[in-house]
TORVOFI-139781 format. One record per residue (C-alpha): residue number from 1; y negated, x, z. Coordinates in nm, 4 decimals, always signed. Layout:
REC  resi         v         u         w
REC   NUM         Y         X         Z
...
This chain:
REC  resi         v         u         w
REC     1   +0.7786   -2.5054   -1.5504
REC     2   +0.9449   -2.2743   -1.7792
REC     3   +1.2960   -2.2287   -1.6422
REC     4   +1.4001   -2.5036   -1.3312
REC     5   +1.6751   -2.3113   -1.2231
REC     6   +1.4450   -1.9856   -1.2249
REC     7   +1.4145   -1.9407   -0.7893
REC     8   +1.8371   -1.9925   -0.8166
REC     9   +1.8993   -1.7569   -1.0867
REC    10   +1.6810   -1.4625   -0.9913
REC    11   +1.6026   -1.2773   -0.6092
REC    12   +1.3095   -1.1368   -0.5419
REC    13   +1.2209   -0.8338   -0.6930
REC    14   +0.9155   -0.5853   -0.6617
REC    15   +0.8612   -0.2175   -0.8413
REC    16   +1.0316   +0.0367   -0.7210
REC    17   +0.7907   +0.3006   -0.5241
REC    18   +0.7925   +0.6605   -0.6373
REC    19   +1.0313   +0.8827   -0.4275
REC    20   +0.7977   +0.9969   -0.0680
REC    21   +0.8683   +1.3989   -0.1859
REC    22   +0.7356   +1.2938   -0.5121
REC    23   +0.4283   +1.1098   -0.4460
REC    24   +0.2761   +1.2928   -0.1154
REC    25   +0.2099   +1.5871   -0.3812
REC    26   -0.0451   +1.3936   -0.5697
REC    27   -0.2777   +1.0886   -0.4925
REC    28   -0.1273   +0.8479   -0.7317
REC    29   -0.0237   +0.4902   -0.6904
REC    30   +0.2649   +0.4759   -0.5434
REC    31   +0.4420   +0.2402   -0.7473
REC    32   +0.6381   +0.2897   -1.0614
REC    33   +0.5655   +0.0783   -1.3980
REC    34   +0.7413   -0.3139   -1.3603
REC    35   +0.9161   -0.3825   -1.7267
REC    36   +0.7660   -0.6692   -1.8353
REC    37   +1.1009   -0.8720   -1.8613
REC    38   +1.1199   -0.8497   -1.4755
REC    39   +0.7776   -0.9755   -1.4820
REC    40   +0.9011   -1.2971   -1.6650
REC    41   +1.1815   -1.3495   -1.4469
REC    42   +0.9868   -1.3072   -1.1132
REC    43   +0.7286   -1.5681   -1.2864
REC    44   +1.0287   -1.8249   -1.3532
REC    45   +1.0861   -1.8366   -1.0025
REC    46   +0.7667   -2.0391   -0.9280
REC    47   +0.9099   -2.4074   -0.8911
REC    48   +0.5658   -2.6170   -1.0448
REC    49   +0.5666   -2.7755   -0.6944
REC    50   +0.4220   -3.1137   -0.6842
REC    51   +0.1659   -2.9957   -0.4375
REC    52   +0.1086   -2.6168   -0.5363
REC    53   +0.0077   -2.5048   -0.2022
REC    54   -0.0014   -2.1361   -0.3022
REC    55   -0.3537   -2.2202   -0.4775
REC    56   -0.5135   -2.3259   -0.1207
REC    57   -0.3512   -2.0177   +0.0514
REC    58   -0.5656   -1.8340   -0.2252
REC    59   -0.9423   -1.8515   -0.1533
REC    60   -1.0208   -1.7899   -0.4871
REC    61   -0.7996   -2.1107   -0.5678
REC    62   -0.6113   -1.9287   -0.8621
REC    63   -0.4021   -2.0939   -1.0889
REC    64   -0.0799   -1.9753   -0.9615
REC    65   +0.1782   -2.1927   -1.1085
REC    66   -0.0265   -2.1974   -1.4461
REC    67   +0.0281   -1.8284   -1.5144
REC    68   +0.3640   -1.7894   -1.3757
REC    69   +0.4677   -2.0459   -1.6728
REC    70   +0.2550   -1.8471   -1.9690
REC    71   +0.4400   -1.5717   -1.8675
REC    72   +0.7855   -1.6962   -1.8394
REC    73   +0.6992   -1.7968   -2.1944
REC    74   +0.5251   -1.4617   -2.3439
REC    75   +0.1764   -1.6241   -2.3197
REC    76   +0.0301   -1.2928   -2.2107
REC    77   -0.3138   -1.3595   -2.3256
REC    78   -0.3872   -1.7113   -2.2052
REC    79   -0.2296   -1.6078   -1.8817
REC    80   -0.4741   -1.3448   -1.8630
REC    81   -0.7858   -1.5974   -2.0073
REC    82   -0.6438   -1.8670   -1.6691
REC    83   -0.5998   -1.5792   -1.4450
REC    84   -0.9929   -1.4747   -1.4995
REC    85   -1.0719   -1.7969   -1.5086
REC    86   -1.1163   -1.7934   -1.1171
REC    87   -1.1220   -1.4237   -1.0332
REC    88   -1.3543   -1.1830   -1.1818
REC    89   -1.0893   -0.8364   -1.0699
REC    90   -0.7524   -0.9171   -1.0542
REC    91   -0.6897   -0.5505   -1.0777
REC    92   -0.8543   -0.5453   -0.7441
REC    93   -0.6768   -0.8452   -0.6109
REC    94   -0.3463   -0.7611   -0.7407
REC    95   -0.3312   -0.3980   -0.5566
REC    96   -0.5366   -0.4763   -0.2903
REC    97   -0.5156   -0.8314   -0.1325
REC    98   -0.2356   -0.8729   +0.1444
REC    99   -0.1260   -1.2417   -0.0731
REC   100   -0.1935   -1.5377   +0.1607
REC   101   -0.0601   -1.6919   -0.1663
REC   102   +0.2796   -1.5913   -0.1159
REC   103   +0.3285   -1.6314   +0.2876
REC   104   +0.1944   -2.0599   +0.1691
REC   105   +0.4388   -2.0496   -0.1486
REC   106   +0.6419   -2.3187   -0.0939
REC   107   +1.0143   -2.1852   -0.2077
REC   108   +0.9087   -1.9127   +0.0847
REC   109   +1.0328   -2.1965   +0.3177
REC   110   +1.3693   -2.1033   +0.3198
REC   111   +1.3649   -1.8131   +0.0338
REC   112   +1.1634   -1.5085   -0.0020
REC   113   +0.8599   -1.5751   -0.2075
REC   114   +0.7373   -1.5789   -0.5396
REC   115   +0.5985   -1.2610   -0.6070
REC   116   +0.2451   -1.4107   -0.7145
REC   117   +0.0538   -1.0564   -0.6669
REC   118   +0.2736   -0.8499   -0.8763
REC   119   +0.2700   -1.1023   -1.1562
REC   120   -0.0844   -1.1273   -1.0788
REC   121   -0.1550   -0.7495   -1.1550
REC   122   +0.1132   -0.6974   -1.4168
REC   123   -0.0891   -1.0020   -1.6082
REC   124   -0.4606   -0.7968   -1.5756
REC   125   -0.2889   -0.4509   -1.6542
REC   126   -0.1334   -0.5744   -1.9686
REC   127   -0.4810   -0.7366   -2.0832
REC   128   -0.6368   -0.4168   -2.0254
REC   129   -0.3995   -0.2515   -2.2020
REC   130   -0.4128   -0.5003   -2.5352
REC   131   -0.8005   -0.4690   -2.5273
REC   132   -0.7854   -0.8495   -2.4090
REC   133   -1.0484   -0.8040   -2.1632
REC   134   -1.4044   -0.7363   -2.3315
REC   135   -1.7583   -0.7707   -2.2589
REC   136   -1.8824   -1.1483   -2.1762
REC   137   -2.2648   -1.1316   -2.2024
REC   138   -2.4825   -1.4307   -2.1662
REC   139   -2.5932   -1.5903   -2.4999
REC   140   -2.9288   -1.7167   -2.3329
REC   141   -3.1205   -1.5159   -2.1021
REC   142   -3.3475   -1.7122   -1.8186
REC   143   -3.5870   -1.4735   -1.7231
REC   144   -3.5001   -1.4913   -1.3740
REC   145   -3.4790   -1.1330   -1.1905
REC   146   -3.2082   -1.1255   -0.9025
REC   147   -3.0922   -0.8564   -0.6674
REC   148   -2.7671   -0.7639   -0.5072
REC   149   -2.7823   -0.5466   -0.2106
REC   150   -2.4371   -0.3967   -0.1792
REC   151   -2.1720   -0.3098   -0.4520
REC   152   -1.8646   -0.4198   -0.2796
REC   153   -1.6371   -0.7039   -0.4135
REC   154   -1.8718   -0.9893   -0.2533
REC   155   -2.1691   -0.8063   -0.4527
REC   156   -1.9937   -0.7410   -0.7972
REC   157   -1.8622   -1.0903   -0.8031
REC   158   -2.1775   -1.2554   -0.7628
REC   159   -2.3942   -1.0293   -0.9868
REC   160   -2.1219   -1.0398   -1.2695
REC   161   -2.1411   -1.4455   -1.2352
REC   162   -2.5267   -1.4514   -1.2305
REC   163   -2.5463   -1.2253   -1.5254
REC   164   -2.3106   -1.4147   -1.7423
REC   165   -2.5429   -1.7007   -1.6171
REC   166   -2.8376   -1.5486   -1.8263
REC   167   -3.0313   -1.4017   -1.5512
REC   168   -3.1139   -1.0137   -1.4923
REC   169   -2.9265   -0.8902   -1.2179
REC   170   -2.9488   -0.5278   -1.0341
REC   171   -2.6601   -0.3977   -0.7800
REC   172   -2.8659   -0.1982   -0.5322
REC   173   -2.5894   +0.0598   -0.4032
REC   174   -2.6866   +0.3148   -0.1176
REC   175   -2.3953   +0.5725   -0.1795
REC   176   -2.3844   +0.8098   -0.5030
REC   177   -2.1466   +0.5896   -0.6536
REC   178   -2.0545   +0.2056   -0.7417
REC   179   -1.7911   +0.0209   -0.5772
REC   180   -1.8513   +0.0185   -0.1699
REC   181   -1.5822   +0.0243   +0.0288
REC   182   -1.3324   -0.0153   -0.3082
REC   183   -1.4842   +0.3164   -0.3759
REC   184   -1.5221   +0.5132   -0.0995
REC   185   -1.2435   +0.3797   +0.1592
REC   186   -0.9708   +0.2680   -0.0163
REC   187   -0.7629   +0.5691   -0.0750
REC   188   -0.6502   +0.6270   -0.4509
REC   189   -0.2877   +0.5697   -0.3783
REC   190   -0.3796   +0.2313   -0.3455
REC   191   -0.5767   +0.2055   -0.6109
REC   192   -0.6534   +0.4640   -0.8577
REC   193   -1.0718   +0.4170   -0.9303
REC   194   -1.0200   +0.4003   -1.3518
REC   195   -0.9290   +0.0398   -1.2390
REC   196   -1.2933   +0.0384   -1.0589
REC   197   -1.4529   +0.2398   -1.3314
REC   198   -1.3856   +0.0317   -1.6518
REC   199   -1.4466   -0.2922   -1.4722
REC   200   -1.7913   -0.1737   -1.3840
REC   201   -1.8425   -0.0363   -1.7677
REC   202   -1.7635   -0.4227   -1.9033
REC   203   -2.0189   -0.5416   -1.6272
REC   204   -2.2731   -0.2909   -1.7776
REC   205   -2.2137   -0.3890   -2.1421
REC   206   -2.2657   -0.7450   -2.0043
REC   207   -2.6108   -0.6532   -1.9024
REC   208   -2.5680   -0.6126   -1.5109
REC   209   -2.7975   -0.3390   -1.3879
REC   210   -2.6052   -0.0432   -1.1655
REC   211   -2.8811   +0.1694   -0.9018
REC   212   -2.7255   +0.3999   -0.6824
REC   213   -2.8620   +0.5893   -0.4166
REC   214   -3.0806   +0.3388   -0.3118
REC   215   -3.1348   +0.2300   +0.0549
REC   216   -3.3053   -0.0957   +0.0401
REC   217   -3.5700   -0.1284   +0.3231
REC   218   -3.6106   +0.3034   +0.2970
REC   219   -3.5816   +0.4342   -0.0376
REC   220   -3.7165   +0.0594   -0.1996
REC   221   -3.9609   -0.1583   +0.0356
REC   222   -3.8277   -0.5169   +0.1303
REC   223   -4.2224   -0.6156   +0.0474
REC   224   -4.1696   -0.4306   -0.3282
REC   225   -3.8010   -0.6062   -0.3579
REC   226   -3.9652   -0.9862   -0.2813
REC   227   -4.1632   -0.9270   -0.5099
REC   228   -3.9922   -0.7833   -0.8022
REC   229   -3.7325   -1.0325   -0.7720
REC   230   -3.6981   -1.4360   -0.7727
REC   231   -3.3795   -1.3768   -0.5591
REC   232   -3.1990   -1.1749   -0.3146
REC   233   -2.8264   -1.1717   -0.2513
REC   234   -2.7211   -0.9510   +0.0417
REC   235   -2.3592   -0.8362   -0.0001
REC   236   -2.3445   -0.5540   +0.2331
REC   237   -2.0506   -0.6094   +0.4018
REC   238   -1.9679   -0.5685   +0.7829
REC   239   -1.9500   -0.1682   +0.8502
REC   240   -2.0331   -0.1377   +1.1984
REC   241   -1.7155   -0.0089   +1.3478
REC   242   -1.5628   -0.1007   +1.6121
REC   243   -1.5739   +0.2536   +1.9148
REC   244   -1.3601   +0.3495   +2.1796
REC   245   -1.6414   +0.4362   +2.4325
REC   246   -1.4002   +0.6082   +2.6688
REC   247   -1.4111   +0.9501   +2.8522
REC   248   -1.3887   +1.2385   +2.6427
REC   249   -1.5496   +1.0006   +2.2993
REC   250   -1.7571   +1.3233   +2.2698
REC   251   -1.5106   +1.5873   +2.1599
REC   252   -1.5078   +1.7621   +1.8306
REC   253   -1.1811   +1.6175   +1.6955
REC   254   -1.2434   +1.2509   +1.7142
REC   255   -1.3573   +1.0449   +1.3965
REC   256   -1.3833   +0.6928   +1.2612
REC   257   -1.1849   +0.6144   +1.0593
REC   258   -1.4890   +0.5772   +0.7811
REC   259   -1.5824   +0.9214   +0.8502
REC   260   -1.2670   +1.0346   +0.7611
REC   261   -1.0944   +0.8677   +0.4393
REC   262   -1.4284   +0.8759   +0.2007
REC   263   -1.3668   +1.2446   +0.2050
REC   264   -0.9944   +1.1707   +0.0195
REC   265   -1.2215   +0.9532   -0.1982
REC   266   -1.4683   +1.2673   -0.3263
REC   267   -1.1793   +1.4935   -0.3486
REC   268   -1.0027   +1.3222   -0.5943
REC   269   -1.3723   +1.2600   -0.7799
REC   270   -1.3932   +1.6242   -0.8130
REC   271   -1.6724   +1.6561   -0.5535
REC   272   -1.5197   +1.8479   -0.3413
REC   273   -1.2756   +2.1086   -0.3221
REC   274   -1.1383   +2.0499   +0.0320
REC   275   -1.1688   +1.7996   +0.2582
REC   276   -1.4203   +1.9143   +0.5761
REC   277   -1.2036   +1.6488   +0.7841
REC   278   -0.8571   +1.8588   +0.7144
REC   279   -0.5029   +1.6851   +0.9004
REC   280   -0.3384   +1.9851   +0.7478
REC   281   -0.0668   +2.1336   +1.0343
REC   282   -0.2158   +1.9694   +1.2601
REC   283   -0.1105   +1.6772   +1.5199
REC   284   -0.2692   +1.3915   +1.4470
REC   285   -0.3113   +1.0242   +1.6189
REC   286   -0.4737   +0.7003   +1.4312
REC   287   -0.5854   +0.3934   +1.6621
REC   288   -0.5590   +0.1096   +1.5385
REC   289   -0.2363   -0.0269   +1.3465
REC   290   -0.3955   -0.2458   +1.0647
REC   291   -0.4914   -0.1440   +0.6694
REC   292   -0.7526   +0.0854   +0.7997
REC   293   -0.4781   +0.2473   +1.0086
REC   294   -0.2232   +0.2886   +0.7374
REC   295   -0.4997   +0.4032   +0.4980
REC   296   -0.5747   +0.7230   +0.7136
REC   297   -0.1772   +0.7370   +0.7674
REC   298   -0.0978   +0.7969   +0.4020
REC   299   -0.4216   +1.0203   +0.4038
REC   300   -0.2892   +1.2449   +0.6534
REC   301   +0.0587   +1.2470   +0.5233
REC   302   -0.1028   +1.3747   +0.1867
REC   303   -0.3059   +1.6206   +0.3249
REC   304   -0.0147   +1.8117   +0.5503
REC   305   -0.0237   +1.6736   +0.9061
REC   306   +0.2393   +1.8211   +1.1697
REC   307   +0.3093   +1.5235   +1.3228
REC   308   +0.1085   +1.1853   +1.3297
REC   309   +0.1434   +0.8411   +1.5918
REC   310   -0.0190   +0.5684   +1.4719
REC   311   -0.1516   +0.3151   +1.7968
REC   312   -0.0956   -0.0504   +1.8307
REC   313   -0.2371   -0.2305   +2.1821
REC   314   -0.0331   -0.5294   +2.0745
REC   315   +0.3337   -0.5593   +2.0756
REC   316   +0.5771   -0.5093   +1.7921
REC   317   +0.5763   -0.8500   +1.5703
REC   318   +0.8853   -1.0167   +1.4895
REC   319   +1.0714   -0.9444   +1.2044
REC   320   +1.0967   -1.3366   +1.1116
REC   321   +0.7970   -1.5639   +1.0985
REC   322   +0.7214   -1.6856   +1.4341
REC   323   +0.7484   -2.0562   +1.5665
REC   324   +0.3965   -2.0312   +1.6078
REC   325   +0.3316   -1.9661   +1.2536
REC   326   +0.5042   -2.2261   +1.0692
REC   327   +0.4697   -2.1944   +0.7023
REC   328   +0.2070   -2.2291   +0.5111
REC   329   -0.0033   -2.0516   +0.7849
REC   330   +0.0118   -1.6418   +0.7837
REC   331   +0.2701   -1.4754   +0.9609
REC   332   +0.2638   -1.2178   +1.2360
REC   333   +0.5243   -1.0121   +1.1105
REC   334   +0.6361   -0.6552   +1.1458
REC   335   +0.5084   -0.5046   +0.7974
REC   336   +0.5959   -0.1430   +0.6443
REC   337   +0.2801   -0.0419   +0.4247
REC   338   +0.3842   +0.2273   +0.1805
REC   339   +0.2161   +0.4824   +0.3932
REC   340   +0.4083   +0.3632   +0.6722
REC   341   +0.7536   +0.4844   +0.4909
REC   342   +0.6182   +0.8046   +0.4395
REC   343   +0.6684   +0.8978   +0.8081
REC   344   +0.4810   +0.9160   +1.1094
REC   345   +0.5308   +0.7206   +1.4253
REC   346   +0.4402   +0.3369   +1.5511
REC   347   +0.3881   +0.3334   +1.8590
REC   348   +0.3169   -0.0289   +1.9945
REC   349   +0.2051   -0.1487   +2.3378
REC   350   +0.0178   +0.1135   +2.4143
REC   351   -0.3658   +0.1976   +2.5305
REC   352   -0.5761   +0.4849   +2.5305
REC   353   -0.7947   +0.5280   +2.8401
REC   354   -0.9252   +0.9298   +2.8385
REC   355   -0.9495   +1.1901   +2.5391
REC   356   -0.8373   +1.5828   +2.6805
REC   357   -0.9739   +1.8636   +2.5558
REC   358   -1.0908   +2.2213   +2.6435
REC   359   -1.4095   +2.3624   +2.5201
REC   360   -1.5983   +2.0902   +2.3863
REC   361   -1.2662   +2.0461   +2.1567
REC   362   -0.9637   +1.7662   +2.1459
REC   363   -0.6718   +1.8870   +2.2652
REC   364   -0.4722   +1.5746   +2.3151
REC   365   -0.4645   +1.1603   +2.4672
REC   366   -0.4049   +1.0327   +2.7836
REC   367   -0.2453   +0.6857   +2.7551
REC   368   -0.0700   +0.4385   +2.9627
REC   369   +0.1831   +0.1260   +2.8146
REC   370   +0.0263   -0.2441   +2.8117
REC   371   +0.1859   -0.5860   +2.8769
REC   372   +0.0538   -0.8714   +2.6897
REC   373   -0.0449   -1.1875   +2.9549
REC   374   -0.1592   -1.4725   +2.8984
REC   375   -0.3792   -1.6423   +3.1314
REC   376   -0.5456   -2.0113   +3.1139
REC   377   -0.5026   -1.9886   +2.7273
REC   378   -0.6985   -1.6530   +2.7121
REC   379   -0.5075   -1.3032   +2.6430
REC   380   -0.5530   -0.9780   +2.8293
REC   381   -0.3660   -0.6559   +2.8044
REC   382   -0.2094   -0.5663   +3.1986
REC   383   -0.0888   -0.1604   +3.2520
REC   384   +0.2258   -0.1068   +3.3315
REC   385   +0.3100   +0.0907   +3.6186
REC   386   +0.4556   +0.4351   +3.5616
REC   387   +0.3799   +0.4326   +3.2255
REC   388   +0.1407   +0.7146   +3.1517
REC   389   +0.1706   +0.9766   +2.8881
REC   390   +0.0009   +1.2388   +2.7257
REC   391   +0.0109   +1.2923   +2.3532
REC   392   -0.0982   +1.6128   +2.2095
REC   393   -0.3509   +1.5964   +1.9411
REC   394   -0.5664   +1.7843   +1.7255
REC   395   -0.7345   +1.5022   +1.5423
REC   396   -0.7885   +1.1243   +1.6101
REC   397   -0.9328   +0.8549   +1.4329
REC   398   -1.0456   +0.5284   +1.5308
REC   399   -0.9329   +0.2227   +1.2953
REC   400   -0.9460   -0.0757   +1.4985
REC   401   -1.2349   -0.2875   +1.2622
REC   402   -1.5932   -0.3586   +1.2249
REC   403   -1.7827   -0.5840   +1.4399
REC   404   -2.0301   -0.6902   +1.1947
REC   405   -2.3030   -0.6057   +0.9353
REC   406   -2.5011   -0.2688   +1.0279
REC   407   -2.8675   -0.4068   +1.1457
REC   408   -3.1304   -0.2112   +1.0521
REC   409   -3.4305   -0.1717   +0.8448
REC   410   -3.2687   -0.4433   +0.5396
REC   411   -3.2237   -0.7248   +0.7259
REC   412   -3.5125   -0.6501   +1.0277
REC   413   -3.7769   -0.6081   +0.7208
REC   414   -3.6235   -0.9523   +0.5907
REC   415   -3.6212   -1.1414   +0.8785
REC   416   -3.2945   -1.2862   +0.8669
REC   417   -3.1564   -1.4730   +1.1234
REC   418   -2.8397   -1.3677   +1.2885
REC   419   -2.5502   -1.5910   +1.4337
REC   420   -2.3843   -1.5654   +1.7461
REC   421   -2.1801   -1.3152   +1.6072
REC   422   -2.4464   -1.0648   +1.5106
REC   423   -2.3581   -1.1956   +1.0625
REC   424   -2.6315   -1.2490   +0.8688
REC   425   -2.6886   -1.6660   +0.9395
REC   426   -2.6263   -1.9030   +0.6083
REC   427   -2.6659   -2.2655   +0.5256
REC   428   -2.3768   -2.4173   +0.3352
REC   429   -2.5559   -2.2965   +0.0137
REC   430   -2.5220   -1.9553   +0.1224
REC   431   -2.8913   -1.9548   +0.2225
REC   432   -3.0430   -1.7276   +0.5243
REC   433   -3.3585   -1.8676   +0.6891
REC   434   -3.5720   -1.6390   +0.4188
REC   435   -3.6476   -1.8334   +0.1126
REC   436   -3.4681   -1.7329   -0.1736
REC   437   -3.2350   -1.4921   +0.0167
REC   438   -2.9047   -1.5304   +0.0059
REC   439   -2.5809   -1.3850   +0.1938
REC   440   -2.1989   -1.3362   +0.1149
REC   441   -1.9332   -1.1567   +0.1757
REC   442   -1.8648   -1.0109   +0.5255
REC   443   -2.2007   -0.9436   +0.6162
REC   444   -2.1724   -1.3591   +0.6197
REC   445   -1.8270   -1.4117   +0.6942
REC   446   -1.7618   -1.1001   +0.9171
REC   447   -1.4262   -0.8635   +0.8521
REC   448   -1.1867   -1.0571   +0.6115
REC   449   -0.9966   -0.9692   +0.2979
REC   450   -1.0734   -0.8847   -0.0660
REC   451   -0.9982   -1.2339   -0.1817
REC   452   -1.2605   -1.3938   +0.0410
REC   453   -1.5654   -1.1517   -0.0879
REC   454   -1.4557   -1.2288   -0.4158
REC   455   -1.4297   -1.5822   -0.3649
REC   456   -1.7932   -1.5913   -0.1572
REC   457   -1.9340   -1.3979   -0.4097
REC   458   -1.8517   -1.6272   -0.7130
REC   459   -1.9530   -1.9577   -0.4653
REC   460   -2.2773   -1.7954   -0.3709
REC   461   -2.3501   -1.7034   -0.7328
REC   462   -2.3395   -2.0644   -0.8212
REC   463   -2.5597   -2.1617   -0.5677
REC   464   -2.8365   -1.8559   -0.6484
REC   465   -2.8128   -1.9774   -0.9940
REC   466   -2.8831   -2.3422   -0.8450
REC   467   -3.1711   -2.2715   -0.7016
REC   468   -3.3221   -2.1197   -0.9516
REC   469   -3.2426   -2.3453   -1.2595
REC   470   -3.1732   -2.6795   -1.0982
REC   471   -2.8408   -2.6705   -1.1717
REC   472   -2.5372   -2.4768   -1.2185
REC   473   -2.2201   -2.4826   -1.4107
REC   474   -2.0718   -2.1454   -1.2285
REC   475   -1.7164   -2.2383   -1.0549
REC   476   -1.8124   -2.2737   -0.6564
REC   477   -1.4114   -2.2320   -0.5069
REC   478   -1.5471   -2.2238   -0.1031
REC   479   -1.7800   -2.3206   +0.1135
REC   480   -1.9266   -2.0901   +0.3714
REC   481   -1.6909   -2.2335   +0.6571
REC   482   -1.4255   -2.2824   +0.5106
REC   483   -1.1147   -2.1121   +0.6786
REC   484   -0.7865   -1.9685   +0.5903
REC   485   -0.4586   -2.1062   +0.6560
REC   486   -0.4084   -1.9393   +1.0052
């Protein structure tokens, strides 16, 4: 514990965020640099609690209070050799993750938190930045041959722990490029893709094999991949998105919101030279008020939208943790994403029930205000009389979440079992009912957060690895059930 007194001494701080007039002309990160003397003081705040229960909020079980004392005492480099310790991408993490960490840090009883993710990221930035962070490739190779179907962070986790393991690994990757939906969903002004990029150059160097353009079960035969390979980890994630099969679903103006923001993604890349999905003067309405939501908020805002409403069926949360989420559980609170202070409209309580348009095109929403009730324990959403409005729109798109893995010629030619939630079905090794195939990630878990992929990944790794040595020494932080602190 570097300085006792730290939490009295210092307040919360975070980085400032670049000016809205500023940062809507480019796609940059938002925020501006954090002087690394800030850093320390935000680290000193962390209180080396007897019982550090910011480490179980954390799936990946990081070593919170560890790093927040190397820092408070200029330890850059170990910090950064005990923060990879237990997560292969802090980078990732650290811009990415929503920080159950910090809602289950224990001075955020009755203070605001320690800032764990900015530390967290100003720790992996500075490594990158000293050339800290090179190349870890096995010393001893196995022989073994192991595919990963799917290059998001569940994927690249496990294939960067098998490799270092000594076995060959190959990412299978359908898109053009690396890095799932990291790559082609979150928008570069939450993550600039350099970050993605020179990760996935040290996991070359390390000996992990990159294929793009591959559809596994089309483009390469399940029969060819069983038998190329003495292991299969599918790491697909869960991309079936969630519709709004209402009338009007048909018109030329409504879009997922995964048919919309991979377009931002290819512009930036240089693929492109407009987007063919364009919010520019136009009116604009986004269902669905989580990350997905705000990610095709700031994408609008970028790209010139007239106006934009942004739909929530549930009610505003609280601005104070609930009674019915005492700490160290997560909080339903009112949150303001960076997109979010860019502008726009939240509109909560509210549900769509027809799309308008005129010649096959969208012209605008007919909706109708919701009351949440509560019946025999089980929720519905009631309309409330009188309530009906139209919204004008050019453009909607549909962010409320993914049901599940996409089913299809993969996991049909494999034979994998499902659960009663239509995820690929695991044992608590990670196994499906296919010998030697393995699942993690969403396309186990269903829709979660960064943290858990990265965390399933490194688990399911160890267990691969397991099976095909006899035993492992690869770090195993969860088990396939285990839950977060909800």
């Amino acid at each position: 514990m570097g300085d006792p007194r730290g939490f009295l001494k210092h307040d919360r701080l975070l980085p400032e965020r670049r000016s809205v007039p500023v940062r809507l002309r480019d796609w940059k990160e938002v925020y501006e640099p954090f002087p690394a003397n800030d850093l320390q003081k935000q680290a000193s705040r962390c209180m080396d609690c007897g019982i550090p229960f910011c480490n179980d909020g954390c799936p990946l079980g990081n070593l919170i209070p560890d790093w927040n004392d190397l820092i408070y005492r200029e330890h850059w480099q170990e910090a950064s050799e005990r923060l990879h310790a237990t997560n292969n991408f802090p980078e990732f993490t650290g811009r990415l993750c929503p920080a159950p960490c910090e809602t289950a840090c224990v001075l955020g009883i009755n203070e605001p938190p320690v800032t764990i993710k900015q530390v967290e990221v100003g720790i992996v930035d500075r490594a990158w930045a000293e050339g800290w962070i090179q190349p870890l490739p096995p010393q001893e190779r196995t022989g073994r041959q192991v595919a990963v179907i799917g290059s998001g962070p569940a994927g690249l986790a496990a294939a960067q722990q098998l490799t270092r393991a000594g076995h060959d690994v190959v990412v299978f990757e359908r898109a053009d490029r690396i890095g799932g939906l990291l790559r082609y969903g979150i928008p570069e002004f939450k993550m600039e893709k350099r970050h993605l990029d020179r990760r996935l150059a040290q996991m070359e160097a390390e000996g992990t094999g990159l294929r793009t353009n591959v559809e596994v079960g089309t483009d390469l035969s399940v029969e060819d991949l069983r038998s190329d390979y003495d292991a299969v980890v599918l790491a697909c994630g869960a991309t079936q998105w969630r519709d709004l099969p209402i009338p009007g679903r048909q018109l030329d103006g409504v879009y997922q919101a995964m048919e919309y923001l991979p377009w931002g993604n290819r512009l930036q890349a240089g693929d492109i030279d407009r987007s063919p999905i364009d919010a520019a003067g136009k009116d604009v309405i986004i269902i669905g008020g989580g990350d997905t939501g705000a990610d095709c908020l700031g994408t609008a805002h970028r790209q010139g939208a007239a106006s934009i409403h942004q739909f929530e069926i549930m009610p505003r949360p609280s601005d104070d943790r609930p009674d019915a989420n005492p700490w160290p559980t997560w909080p339903m609170l009112y949150r303001v994403s960076s997109a979010h202070e860019e502008g726009g409209e939240r509109v909560f309580a509210v549900n769509t029930e027809e799309f308008l348009g005129e010649g096959g095109r969208l012209t605008g929403l007919r909706t109708h205000r919701v009351e949440q009730v509560f019946t025999d324990g089980r929720m519905s959403f009631e309309p409330i009389e009188d309530s009906n409005e139209v919204f004008p729109a050019d453009l909607v798109f549909l962010a409320m979440g993914f049901t599940g893995p996409e089913q299809g010629p993969l996991t049909e030619g494999l034979g994998v079992d499902l659960d009663a939630r239509g995820n690929v079905a695991r044992d608590a090794a990670y196994a499906t009912n296919v010998e030697g195939v393995y699942v993690c990630g969403d396309m186990g878990r269903g829709q979660s957060l960064i943290v858990w992929a990265i965390a399933e990944g490194r688990s399911c790794a160890a267990e691969v690895d397991r099976h095909l040595t006899g035993a492992t020494r690869l770090p195993s932080p969860i088990a396939p059930t285990a839950a977060p602190l909800r």
